[in-house]
C-alpha positions as CSV (number, residue, x, y, z in Angstrom):
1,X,113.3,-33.7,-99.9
2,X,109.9,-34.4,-99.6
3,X,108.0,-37.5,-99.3
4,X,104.6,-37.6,-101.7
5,X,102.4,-37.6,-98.1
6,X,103.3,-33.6,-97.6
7,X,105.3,-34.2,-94.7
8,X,108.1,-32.6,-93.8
9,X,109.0,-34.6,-90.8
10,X,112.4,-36.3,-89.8
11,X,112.4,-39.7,-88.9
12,X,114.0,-39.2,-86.0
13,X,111.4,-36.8,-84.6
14,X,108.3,-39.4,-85.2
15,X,106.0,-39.2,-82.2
16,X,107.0,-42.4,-80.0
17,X,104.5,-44.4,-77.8
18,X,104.0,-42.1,-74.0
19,X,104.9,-44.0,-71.1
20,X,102.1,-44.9,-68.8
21,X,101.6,-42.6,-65.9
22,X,101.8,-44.3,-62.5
23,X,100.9,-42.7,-59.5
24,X,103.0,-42.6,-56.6
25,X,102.5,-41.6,-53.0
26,X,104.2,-38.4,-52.4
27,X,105.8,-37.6,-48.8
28,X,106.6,-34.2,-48.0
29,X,110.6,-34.4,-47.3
30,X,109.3,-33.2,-43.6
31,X,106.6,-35.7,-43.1
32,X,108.2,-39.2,-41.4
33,X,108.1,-42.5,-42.9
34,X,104.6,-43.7,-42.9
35,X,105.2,-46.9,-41.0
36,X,107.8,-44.7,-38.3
37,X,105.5,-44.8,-34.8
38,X,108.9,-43.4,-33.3
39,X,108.6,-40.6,-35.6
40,X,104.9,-39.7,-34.8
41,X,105.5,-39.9,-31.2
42,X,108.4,-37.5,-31.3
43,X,105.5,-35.3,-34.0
44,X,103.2,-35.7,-31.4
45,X,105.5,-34.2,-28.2
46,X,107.0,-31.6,-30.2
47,X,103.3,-30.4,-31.3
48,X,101.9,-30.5,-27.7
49,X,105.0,-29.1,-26.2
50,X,105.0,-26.4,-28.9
51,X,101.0,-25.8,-28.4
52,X,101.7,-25.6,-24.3
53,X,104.5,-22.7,-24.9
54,X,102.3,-20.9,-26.9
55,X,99.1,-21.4,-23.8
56,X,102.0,-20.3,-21.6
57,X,103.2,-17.6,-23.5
58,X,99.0,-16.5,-24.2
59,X,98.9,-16.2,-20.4
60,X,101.5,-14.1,-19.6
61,X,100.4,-11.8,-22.6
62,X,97.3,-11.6,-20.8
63,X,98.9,-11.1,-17.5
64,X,100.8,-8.3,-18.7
65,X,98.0,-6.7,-20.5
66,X,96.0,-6.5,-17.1
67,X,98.8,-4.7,-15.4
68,X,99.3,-2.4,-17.9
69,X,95.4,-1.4,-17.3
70,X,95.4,-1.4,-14.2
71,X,98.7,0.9,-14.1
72,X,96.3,2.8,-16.8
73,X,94.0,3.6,-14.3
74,X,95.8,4.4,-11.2
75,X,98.5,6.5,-13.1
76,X,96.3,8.2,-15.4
77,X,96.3,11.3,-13.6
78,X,99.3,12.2,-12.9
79,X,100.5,14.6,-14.6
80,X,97.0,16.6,-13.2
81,X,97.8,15.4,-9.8
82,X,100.9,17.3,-10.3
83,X,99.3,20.7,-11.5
84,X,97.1,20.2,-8.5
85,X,99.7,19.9,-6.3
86,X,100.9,23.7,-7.0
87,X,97.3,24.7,-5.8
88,X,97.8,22.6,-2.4
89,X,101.2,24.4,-2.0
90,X,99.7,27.4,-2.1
91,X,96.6,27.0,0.6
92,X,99.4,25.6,2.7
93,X,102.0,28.8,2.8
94,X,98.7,30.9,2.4
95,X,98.0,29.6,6.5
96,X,101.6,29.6,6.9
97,X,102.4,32.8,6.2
98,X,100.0,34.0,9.5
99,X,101.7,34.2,12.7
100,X,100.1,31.9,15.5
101,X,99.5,35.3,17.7
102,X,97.6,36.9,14.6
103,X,95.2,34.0,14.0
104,X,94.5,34.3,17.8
105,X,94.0,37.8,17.6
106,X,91.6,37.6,14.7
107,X,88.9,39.2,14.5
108,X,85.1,37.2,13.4
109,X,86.0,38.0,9.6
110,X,89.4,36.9,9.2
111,X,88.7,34.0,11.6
112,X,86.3,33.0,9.0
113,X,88.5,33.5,6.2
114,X,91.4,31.5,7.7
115,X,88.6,28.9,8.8
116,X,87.9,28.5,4.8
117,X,90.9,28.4,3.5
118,X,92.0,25.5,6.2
119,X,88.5,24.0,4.9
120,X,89.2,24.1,1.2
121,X,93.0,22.7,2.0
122,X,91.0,19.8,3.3
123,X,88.4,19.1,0.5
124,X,91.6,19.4,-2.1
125,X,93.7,16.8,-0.2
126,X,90.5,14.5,0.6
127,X,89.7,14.5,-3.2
128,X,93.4,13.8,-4.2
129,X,93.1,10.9,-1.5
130,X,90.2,9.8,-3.1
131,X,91.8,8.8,-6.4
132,X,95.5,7.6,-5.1
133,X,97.1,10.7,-4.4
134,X,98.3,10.6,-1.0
135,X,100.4,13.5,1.2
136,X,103.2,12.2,3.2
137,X,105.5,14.1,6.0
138,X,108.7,12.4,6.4
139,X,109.5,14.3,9.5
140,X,111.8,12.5,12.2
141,X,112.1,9.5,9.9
142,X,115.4,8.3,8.8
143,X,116.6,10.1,5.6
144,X,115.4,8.2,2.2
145,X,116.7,9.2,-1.1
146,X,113.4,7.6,-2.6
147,X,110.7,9.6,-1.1
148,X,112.8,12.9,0.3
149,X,115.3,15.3,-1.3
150,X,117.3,17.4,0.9
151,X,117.8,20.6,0.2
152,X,120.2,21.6,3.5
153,X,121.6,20.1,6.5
154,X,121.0,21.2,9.5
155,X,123.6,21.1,12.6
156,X,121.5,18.9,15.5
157,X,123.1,16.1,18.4
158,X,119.9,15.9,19.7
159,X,118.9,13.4,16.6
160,X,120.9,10.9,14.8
161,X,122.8,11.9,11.8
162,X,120.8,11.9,8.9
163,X,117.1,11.9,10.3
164,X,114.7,14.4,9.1
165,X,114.2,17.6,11.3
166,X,112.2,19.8,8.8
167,X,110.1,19.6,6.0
168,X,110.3,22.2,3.3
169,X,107.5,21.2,0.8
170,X,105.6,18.4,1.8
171,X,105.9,14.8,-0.3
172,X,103.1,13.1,-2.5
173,X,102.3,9.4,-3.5
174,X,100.3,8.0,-6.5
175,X,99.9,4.3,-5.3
176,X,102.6,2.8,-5.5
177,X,105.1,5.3,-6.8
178,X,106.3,8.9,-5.4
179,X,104.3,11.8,-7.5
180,X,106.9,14.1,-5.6
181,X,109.4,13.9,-3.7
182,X,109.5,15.9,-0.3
183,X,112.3,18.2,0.0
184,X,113.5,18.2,3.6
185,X,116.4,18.9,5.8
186,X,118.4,16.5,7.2
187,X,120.3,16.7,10.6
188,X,123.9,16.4,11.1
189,X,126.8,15.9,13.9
190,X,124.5,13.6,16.1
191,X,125.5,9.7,16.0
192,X,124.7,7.2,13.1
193,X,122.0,5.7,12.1
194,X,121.8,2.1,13.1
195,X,122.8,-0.3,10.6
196,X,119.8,-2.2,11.6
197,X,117.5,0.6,11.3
C-alpha cells in the first residue's frame, strides 16, 4: 500500500544517520612501527648495504665494459690479419723456392727482383707488427700445444724428445692470443724434456 506522501518506501530501508569519518594514520604493512628506532636502523643498513652492492656491482659493469673495448680494438682485425697472412706465406715460399747457389749466381735483374720481394715481405710483416700482429718461430723451443701444431716427428738424439727441429709455416700472435698456430716438427728418440723445463 501506499502512504498519501507518494512514497513507496519500506520502513526498514529509511536513510539512517552516516557515521562520522575519522581519519586514521595508515602504515604500509612494510613500513615499521613509527616509534621502532630498532627498525629504522636495520631500514637504514639494509638501504646502504643494498645501495653499496649496487656501486659495486656499477663498477664491475664498467670494468667489464672497458675490456670489452679494449679487446674491440686489439681484436678487430683479425679475421683480416688472417687473409693477410696467406699473402706473407706466399713472399716467404716465393724466396724459398730459390736455391742459395741461384740467388748467388743472379744476375743484376733477378738480384733486384729477389731484393723486392725480400723488401715487400718486410713492409707486410712491419705493418702487421704495427697493429698487434706479431710472427713467431718456435724453433729449438720445447714443444707447446698452445702456440705450435705438429704436423710430423722427426727421428733426432742430438735434441731432447719433443723440442722443435723445423718449422713448416711460421706462427702468428694478435696480442695476447695465437692468430695461428705454427705447424712444426717435433724431434723424437733423444732424452726427456726436464720436468723443470
Amino acid at each position: 500500500m501506499t502512504d498519501s506522501s507518494g512514497s513507496n518506501e519500506h520502513p526498514e530501508k529509511q536513510a539512517q544517520p552516516a557515521e562520522p569519518v575519522v581519519s586514521k594514520p595508515y602504515i604500509m604493512p612494510d613500513d615499521p612501527e613509527p616509534n621502532s628506532v630498532e627498525a629504522l636502523t636495520k631500514e637504514a643498513a639494509e638501504s646502504r648495504d643494498k645501495m653499496l652492492r649496487t656501486l659495486a656491482e656499477m663498477e664491475n659493469l664498467r670494468k667489464r665494459t672497458q675490456k670489452e673495448i679494449a679487446d674491440g680494438r686489439t681484436y678487430a682485425i683479425t679475421n683480416f690479419a688472417r687473409d693477410v697472412l696467406d699473402i706473407a706465406d706466399n713472399l716467404q715460399r716465393a724466396l724459398d723456392a730459390l736455391p742459395a747457389e741461384t740467388k748467388a749466381a743472379a744476375d743484376a735483374g733477378l738480384k733486384s727482383l729477389i731484393e723486392g720481394v725480400e723488401l715487400t715481405e718486410r713492409s707486410l710483416l712491419n705493418t702487421l707488427e704495427k697493429n698487434g700482429v706479431k710472427k713467431f718461430d718456435p724453433s729449438g723451443e720445447k714443444f707447446d700445444p698452445n702456440f705450435q701444431q705438429a704436423m710430423y716427428e722427426v727421428p733426432d738424439s742430438s735434441v731432447p724428445a719433443g723440442t722443435v727441429v723445423q718449422v713448416v709455416q711460421a706462427g702468428y700472435t694478435i696480442g695476447e692470443r695465437v692468430l695461428r698456430p705454427a705447424l712444426v716438427a717435433v724431434s723424437k728418440g733423444g732424452a726427456k724434456v726436464a720436468a723443470s723445463e
